[in-house]
C-alpha positions in Angstrom: -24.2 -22.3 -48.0 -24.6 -23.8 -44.4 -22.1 -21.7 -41.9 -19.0 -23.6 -40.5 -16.7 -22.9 -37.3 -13.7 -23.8 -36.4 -12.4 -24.6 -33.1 -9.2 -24.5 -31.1 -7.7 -26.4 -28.6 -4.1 -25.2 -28.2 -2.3 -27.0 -25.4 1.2 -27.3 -24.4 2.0 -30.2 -25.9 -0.9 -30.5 -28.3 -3.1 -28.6 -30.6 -6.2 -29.6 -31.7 -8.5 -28.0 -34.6 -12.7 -28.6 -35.2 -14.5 -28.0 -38.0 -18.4 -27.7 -36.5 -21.5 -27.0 -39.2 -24.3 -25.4 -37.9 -26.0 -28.2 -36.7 -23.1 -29.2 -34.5 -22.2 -32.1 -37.3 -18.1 -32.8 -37.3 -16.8 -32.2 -40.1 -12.9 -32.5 -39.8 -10.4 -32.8 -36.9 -7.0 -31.9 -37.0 -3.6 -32.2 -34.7 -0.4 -30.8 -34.1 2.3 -29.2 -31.9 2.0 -27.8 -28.8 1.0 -23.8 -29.4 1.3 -22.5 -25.9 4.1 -19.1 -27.6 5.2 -19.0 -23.2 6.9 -22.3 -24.3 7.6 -22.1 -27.9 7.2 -18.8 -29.2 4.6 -16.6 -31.4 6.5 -18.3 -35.1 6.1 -22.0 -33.9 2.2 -21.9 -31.7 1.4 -20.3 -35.1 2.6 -23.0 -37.2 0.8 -25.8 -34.8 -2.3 -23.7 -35.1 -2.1 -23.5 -39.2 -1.3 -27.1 -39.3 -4.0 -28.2 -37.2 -6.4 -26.4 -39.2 -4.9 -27.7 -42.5 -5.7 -31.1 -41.8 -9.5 -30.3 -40.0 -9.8 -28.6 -43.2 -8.4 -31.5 -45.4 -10.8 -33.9 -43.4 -13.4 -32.1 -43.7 -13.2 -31.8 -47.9 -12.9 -27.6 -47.9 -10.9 -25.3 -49.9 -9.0 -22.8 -48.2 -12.0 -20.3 -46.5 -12.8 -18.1 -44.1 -15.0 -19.8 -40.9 -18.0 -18.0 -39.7 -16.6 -17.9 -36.3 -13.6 -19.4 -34.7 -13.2 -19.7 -30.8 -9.2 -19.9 -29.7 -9.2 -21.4 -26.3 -5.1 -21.7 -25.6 -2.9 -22.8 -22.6 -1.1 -19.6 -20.7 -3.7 -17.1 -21.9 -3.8 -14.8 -18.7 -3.8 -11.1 -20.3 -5.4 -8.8 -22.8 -1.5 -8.7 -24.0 -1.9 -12.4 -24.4 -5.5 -12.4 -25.9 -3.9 -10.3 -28.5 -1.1 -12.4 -29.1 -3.7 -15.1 -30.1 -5.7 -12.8 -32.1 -2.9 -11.6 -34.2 -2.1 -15.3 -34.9 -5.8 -16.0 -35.7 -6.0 -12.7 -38.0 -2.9 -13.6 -39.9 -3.9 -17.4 -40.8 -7.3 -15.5 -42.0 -9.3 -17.3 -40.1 -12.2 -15.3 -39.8 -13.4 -11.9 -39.6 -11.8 -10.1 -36.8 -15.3 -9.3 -35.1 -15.6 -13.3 -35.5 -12.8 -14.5 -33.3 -12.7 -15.5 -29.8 -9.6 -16.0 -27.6 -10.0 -17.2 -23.7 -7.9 -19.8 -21.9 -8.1 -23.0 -22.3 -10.1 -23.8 -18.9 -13.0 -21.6 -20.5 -13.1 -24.6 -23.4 -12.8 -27.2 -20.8 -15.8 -25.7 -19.1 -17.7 -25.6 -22.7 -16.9 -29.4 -23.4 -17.5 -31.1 -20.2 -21.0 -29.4 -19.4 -22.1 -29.2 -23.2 -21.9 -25.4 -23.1 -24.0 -24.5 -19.6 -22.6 -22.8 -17.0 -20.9 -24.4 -13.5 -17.3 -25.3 -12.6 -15.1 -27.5 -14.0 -11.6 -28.8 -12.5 -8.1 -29.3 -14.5 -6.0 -31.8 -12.9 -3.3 -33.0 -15.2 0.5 -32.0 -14.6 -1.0 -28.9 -13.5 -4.1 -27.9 -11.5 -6.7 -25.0 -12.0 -10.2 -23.9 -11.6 -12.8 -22.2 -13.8 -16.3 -20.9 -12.7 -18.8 -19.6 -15.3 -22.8 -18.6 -14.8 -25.1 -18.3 -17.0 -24.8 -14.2 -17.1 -21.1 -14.6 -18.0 -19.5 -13.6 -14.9 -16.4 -15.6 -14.4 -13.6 -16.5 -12.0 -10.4 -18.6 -12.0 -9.2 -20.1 -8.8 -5.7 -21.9 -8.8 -3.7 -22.3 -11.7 -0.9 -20.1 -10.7 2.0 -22.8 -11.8 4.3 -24.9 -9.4 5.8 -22.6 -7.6 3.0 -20.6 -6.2 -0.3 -22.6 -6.7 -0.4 -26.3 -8.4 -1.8 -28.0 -5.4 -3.6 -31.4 -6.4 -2.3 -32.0 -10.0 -0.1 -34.1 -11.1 3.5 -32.1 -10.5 2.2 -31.4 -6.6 1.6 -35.3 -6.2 5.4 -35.7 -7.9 6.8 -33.6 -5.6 5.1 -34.4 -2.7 5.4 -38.4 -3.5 9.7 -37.4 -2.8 8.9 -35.1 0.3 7.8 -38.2 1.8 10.0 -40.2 1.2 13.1 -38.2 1.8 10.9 -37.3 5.5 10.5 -41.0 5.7 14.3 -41.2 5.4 15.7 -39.2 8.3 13.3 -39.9 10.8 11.0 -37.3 10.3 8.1 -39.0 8.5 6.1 -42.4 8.3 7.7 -45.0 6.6 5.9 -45.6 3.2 6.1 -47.5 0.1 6.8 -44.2 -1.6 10.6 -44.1 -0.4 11.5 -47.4 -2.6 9.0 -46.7 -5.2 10.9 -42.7 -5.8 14.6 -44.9 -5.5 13.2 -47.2 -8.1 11.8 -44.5 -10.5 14.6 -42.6 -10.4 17.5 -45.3 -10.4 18.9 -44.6 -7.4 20.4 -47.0 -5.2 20.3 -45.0 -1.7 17.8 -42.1 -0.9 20.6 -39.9 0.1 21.4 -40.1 -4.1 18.5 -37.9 -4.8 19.7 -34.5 -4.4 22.1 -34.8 -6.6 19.3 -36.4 -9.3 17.0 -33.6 -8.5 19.3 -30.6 -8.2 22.2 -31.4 -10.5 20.9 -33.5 -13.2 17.3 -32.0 -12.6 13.9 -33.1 -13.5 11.3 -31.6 -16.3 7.8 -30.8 -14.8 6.3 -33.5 -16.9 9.2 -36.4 -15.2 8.4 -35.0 -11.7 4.4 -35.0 -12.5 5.4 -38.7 -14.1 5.5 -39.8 -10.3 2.0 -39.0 -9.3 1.2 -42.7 -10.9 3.7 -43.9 -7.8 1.5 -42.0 -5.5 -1.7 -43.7 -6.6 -0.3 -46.6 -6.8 0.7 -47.0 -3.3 -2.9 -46.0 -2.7 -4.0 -49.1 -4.5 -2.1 -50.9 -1.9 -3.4 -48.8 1.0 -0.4 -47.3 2.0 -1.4 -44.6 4.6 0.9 -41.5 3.6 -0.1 -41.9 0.1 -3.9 -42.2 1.0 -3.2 -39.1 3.1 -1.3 -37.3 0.0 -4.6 -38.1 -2.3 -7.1 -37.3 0.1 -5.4 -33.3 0.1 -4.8 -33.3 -3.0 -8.9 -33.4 -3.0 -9.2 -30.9 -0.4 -7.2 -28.6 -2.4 -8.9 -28.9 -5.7 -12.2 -28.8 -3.8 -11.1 -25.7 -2.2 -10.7 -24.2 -5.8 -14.5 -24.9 -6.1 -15.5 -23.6 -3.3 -13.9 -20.2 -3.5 -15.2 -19.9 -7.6 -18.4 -20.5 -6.5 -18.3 -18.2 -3.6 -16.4 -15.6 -6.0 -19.4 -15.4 -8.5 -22.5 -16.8 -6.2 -23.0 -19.8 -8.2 -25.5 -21.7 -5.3 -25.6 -25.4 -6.8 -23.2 -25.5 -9.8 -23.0 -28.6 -11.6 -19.3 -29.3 -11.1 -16.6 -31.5 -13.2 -13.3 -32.5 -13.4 -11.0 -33.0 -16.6 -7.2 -34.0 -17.1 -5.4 -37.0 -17.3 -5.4 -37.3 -13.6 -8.9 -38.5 -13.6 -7.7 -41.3 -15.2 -6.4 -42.8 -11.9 -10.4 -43.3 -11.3 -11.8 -43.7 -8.0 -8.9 -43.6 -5.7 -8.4 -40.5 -6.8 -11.8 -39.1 -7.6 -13.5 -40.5 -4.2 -11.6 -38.4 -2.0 -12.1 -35.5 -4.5 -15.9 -35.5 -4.3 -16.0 -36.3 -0.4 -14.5 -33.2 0.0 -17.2 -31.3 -2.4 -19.8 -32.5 -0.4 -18.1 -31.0 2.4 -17.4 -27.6 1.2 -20.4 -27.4 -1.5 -23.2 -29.9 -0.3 -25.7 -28.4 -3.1 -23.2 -29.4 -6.4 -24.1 -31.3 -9.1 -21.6 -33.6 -9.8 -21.3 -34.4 -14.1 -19.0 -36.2 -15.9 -17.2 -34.9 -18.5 -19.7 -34.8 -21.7 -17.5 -33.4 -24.5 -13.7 -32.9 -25.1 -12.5 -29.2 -24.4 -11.9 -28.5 -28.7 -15.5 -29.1 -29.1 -16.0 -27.1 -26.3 -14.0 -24.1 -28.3 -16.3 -25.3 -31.4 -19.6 -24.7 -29.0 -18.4 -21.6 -28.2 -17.7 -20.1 -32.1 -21.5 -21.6 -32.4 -22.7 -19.4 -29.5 -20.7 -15.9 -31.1 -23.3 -16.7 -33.9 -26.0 -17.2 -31.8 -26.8 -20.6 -32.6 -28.6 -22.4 -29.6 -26.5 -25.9 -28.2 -29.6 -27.6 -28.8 -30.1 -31.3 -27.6 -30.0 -32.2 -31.4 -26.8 -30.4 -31.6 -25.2 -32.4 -28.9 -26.3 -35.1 -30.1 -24.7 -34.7 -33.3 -21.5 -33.9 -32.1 -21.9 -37.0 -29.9 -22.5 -39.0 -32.5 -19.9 -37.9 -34.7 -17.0 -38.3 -32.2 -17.9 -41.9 -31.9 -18.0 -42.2 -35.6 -14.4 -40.6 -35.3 -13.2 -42.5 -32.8 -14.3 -45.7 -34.7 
């Protein structure tokens, strides 16, 4: 019987589930709840995971089994303590052998998707921002990534809050006026500035409303509003800087670099600035667009515990299934 793995993309607001054959063919995809147990516990990030699987496995036509290998790649996965947590989960869905499952954040399976399994740097800018370096040995090194309050510099949140330092500075004097002080008011239904303390302090704002106001920011790009080009162009610098001190951490000398996360989706006016800035700070990068989602990454990596070669062919088929998928 041809071997299958199984893949895991566990996300804070999403979970995701591959099944892979050997020859990198898809064979099932499932989806469910966010699984991150910081947010929602060990009970409910278990239940995402067993329901995402479920319906891979329904997809993909199989009976209740053990994979060959399974690859966990989940959000808030900082410790051995935490690996653990994630094992435990894995071991009591029986998954797989317990000398067949892997556990790593989810950056590692960003990294796995975006450059088809070789080594280099990938970015994460979505309502948070982080770095992950890998080279081909296996040494490793995350830069960034430490959550709003200490280190979130260029994601999504940062440009949120950032996008109402301005415009509050732009208030009182203290900063240039911007299209960002009527476009905050608007988004936030306020009818004078001097309204949003009490919106932001008393009523309050989730991470995901205050990294909902990044699209302001790039908006008021599009219209070449200086403070918001200005906002941008660090929130480059900062992610670049992420790069450079990976690299520097592990000696990777021209590391094909990428960048996933739903801020990419803001395109040039946000990516421009972004690779200016790695020019600047690593002139001998390879700059790559993101090849594969970050659960087939996961799947690439259960592939590579049984030390099954990404081939071309094998992208390829994995290629070729997603746009059958997607279809």
């Amino acid at each position: 019987m041809m071997r299958c793995v199984l893949g895991i993309d566990g996300g804070g607001t999403s979970t995701r589930a591959v099944i892979l054959d050997e020859t990198g063919a898809l064979l099932g995809i499932g989806i469910s709840a966010g699984s991150n147990y910081d947010d929602v516990g060990i009970e409910k990030a278990l239940a995402s995971v067993q329901t995402a699987v479920q319906q891979a496995r329904e997809r993909a036509g199989f009976a209740v089994r053990r994979f060959d290998a399974v690859f966990l790649g989940m959000a808030g996965i900082v410790s051995d303590k935490d690996r653990a947590v994630i094992r435990d989960i894995a071991l009591r869905l029986d998954l797989a052998e317990p000398g067949s499952i892997g556990v790593d954040h989810d950056i590692r399976i960003a990294l796995a998707g975006a450059l088809s399994g070789r080594p280099g740097i990938v970015l994460i800018a979505g309502t948070g921002s982080s770095c992950y370096a890998r080279s081909a040995a296996g040494v490793d090194w995350r830069s960034g990534g430490w959550g709003s309050l200490l280190a979130d510099e260029g994601s999504g949140y940062w440009l949120g809050v950032e996008a109402m330092k301005a415009a509050v500075r732009a208030s009182d004097g203290r900063g240039t006026p911007t299209l960002l002080t009527q476009s905050v008011m608007d988004h936030l239904h306020l009818t004078d500035i001097n309204e949003i303390m009490h919106r932001v302090y008393s009523i309050g704002l989730s991470r995901a409303e205050i990294a909902a106001m990044s699209r302001l920011v790039i908006d008021a790009a599009h219209a070449h509003d200086p403070v918001a080009v200005n906002l941008i162009v660090r929130a480059g610098d900062e992610l670049a800087a992420c790069a450079e001190a990976a690299a520097r951490a592990i000696g990777l000398e021209a590391p094909e670099v990428t960048i996933v996360g739903g801020m990419t989706q803001a395109g040039a006016v946000f990516l421009d600035p972004l690779r200016m800035h790695l020019r600047a700070r690593l002139p001998d990068h390879q700059w790559r667009t993101p090849e594969l989602p970050p659960v087939i990454g996961a799947g690439l990596l259960a592939l590579q515990h049984l030390s099954i070669t990404v081939s071309d062919t094998t992208l390829q088929h994995l290629q070729s299934s997603l746009l059958h998928e997607r279809g």
